[in-house]
C-alpha positions in Angstrom: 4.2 0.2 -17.1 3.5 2.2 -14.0 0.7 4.0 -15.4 -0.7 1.1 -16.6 -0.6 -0.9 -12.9 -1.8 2.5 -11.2 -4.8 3.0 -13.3 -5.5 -0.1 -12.3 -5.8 0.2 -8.7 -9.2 1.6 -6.7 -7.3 4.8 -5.4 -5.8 6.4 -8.2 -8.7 4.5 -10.5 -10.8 8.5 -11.5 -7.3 9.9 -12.4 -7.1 11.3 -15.6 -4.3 9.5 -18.2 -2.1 12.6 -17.5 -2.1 13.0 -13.4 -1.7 9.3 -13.7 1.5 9.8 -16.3 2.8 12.2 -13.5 2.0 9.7 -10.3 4.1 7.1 -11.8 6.9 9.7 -13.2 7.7 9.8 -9.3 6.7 5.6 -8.5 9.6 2.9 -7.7 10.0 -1.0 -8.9 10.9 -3.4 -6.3 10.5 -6.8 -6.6 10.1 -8.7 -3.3 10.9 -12.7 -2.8 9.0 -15.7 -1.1 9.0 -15.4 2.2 10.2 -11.8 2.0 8.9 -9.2 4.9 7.9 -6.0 2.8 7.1 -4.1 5.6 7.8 -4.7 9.4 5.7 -3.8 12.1 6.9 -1.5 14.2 9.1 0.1 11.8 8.8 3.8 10.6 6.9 3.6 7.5 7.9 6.1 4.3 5.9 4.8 1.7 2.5 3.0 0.4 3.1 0.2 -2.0 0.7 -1.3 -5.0 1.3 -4.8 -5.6 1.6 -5.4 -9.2 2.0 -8.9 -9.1 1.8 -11.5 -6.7 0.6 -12.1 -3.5 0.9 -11.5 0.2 -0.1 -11.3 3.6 -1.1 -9.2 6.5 0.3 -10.4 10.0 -0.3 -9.2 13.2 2.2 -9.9 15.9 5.9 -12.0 15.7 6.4 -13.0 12.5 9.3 -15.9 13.8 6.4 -17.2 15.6 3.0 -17.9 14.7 1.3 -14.1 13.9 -2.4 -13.5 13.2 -3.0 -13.2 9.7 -5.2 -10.3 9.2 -5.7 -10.0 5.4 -4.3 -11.7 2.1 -3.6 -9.2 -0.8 -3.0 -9.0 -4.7 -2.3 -7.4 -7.8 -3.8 -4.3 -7.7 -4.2 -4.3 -4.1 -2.8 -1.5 -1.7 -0.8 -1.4 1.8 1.0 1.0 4.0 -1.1 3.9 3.0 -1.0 5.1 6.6 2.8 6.1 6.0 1.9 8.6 3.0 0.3 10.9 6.2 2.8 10.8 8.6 5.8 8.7 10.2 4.3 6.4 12.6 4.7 3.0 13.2 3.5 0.4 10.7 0.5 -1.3 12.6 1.5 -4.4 11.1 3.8 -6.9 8.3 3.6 -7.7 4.9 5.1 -10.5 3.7 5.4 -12.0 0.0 3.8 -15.1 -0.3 5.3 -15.9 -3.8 7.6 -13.4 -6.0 5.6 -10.2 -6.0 6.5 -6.9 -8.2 5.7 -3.6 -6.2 5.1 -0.3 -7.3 6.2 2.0 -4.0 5.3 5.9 -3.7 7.5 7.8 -1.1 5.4 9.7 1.5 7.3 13.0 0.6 7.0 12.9 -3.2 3.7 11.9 -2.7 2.5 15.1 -0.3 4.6 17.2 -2.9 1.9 16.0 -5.1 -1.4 16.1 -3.2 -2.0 20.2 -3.4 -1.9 19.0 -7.5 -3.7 16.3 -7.4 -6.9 16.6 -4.4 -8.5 13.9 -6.2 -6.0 11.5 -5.1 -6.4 12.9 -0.8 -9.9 12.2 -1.3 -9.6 8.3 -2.6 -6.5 8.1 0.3 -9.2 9.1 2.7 -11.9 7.0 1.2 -9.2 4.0 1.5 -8.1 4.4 5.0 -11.7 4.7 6.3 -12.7 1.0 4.4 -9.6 -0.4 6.0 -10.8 1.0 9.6 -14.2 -0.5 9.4 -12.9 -3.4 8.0 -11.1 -3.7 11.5 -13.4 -2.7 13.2 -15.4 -5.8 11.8 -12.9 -8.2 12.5 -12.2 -6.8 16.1 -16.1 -7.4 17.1 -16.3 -11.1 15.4 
């Protein structure tokens, strides 16, 4: 199944059936609940996940309060692709809106991979630069 909801997903979408085989030989299930926070801001990401199923949002600010919500995401849909690069902060939450199935890729499994696989560096750059202008849109609204 991996293979299957990678091939799906814009980054990894030029792999070939083999480099995607080997992507998800190294992926993780997790399954998140209602309500759930997937990733907390602030904390030291180590991973990108790829929501198989499901639904969630992007907050901005104290999620026990009332946080901005910056983006809604779904299957096929990727977040915390900042963490593969290096361990900073995440910039913001994710939480699960209803049950939604994850497929995570561990930042050092996945820089093992990258000298293998430059095609997937170039769709992570081509990802994180949509995601800047995006904010950058939103920030001059």
């Amino acid at each position: 199944m991996s293979a299957d909801a990678l091939r799906r997903v814009w980054l990894f979408s030029e792999l070939t059936d083999d480099q995607l085989e080997s992507m998800s030989s190294f992926t993780f299930e997790k399954t998140f609940a209602p309500g759930e926070l997937i990733v907390e801001e602030g904390q030291t990401g180590n991973g990108l996940y790829v929501i198989v199923s499901g639904n969630v949002e992007v907050l901005k600010g104290d999620v026990t309060a009332t946080p901005q919500v910056l983006a809604k995401r779904g299957a096929g849909d990727v977040f915390g692709e900042m963490a593969l690069l290096g361990e900073w902060p995440r910039t913001a939450s994710v939480r699960a809106l209803d049950s939604v199935q994850c497929l995570g890729i561990d930042r050092w499994v996945f820089l093992s991979q990258l000298e293998q696989q430059p095609k997937v560096t170039i769709r992570m750059l081509q990802i994180m630069a949509q995601r800047l202008r995006d904010s950058d849109a939103r920030f001059s609204e």
